[in-house]
N, C-alpha and C positions, 0 to 999 in steps of 0.2 A: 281688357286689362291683363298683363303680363305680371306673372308673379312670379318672385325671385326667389328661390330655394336655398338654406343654408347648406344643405347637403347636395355636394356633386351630382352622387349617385342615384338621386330619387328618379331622375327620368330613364338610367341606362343600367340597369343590372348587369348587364353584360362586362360594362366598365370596370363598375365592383368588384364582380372576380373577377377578371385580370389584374386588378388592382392589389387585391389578396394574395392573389398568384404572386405577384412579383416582390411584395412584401415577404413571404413566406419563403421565397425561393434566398433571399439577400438575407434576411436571419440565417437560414440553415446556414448559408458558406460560412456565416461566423461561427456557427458551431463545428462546422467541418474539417477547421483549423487545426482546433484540439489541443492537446500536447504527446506529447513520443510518451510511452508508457518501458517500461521493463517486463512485459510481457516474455515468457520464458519456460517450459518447462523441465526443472529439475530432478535428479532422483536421488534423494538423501540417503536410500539404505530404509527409512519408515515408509509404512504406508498412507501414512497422514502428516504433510508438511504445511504449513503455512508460512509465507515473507511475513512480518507484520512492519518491520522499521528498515529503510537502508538509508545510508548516509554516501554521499558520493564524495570522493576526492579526486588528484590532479593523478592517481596513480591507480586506482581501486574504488571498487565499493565495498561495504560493511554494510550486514547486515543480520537483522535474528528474528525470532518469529516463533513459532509452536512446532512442537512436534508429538505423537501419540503412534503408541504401537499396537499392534491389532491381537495382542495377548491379555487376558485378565491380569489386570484390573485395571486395563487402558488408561494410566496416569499416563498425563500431557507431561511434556519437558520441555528445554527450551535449547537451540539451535541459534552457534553464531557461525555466519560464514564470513568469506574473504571472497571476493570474486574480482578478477583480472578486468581490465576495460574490453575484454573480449567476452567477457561471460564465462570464462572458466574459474569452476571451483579451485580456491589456492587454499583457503583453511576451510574448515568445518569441524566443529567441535560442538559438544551436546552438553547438557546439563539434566540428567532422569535420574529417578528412583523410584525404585517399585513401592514406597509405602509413601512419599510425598508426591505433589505437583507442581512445577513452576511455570508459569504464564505467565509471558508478557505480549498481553494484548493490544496494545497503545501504539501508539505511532510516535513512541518518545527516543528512538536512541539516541544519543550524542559524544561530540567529540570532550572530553576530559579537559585531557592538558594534548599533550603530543606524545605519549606513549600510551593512551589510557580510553576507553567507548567505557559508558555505561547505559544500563539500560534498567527501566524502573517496572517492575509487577508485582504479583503475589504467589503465594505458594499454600499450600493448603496440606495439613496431615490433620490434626485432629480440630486445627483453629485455621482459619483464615491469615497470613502474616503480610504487609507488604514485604516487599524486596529488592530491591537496588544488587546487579548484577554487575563488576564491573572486569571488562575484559580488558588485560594486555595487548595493544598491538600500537607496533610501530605502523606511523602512520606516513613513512617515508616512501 
């Protein structure tokens, strides 16, 4: 009597992994696809920068993020730039002070209207506050 197995693989191991193999090889290429990143390294002038938001346009990117200086009492500030489709810094402008902090940690900035980014965090002196940052820039 001949008996008939649900499973392929019970009489051939061999098959299996190959079989794994070639599953596992056909996922990875979809992962390997990926997408382009902005991978980059800047130098702001601090020794601690982070991107945290960019927004792309047909002309520039916009973008802002943390920054912290390596003086006491290491308050964070926050950093908007302009960056060319080339990668070169066009603006950069800060927002610190020695006795508050402002973070924007979120992945929120946005376009306004058509003269106007804002960007949403908080700041911190003797209270926690939110904050709504809103920058100027022609977005021509």
């Amino acid at each position: 009597m001949v008996s008939a197995s649900l499973f392929p693989f019970d009489s051939n191991p061999l098959a299996m992994q190959k079989s794994i193999f070639i599953f596992l090889l056909t996922l990875n290429g979809l992962f390997l696809g990926g997408q382009d990143t902005y991978s980059y390294r800047f130098d702001f002038g601090f020794p601690a920068a982070e991107l945290t938001s960019i927004v792309a346009t047909d002309s520039c990117y916009y973008s802002t993020g943390i920054i912290a200086d390596s003086i006491p009492p290491f308050n964070t500030g926050n950093i908007f730039v302009k960056f060319s489709l080339d990668r070169q810094v066009l603006i950069a402008k800060t927002i610190k002070d020695t006795s508050k902090t402002y973070e924007t940690w979120r992945n929120n900035l946005c376009i306004v209207d058509s003269n106007r980014l804002a960007v949403a965090g908080y700041t911190v002196d003797s209270m926690t506050r939110s904050l709504l940052i809103v920058f100027p820039a022609p977005l021509h």
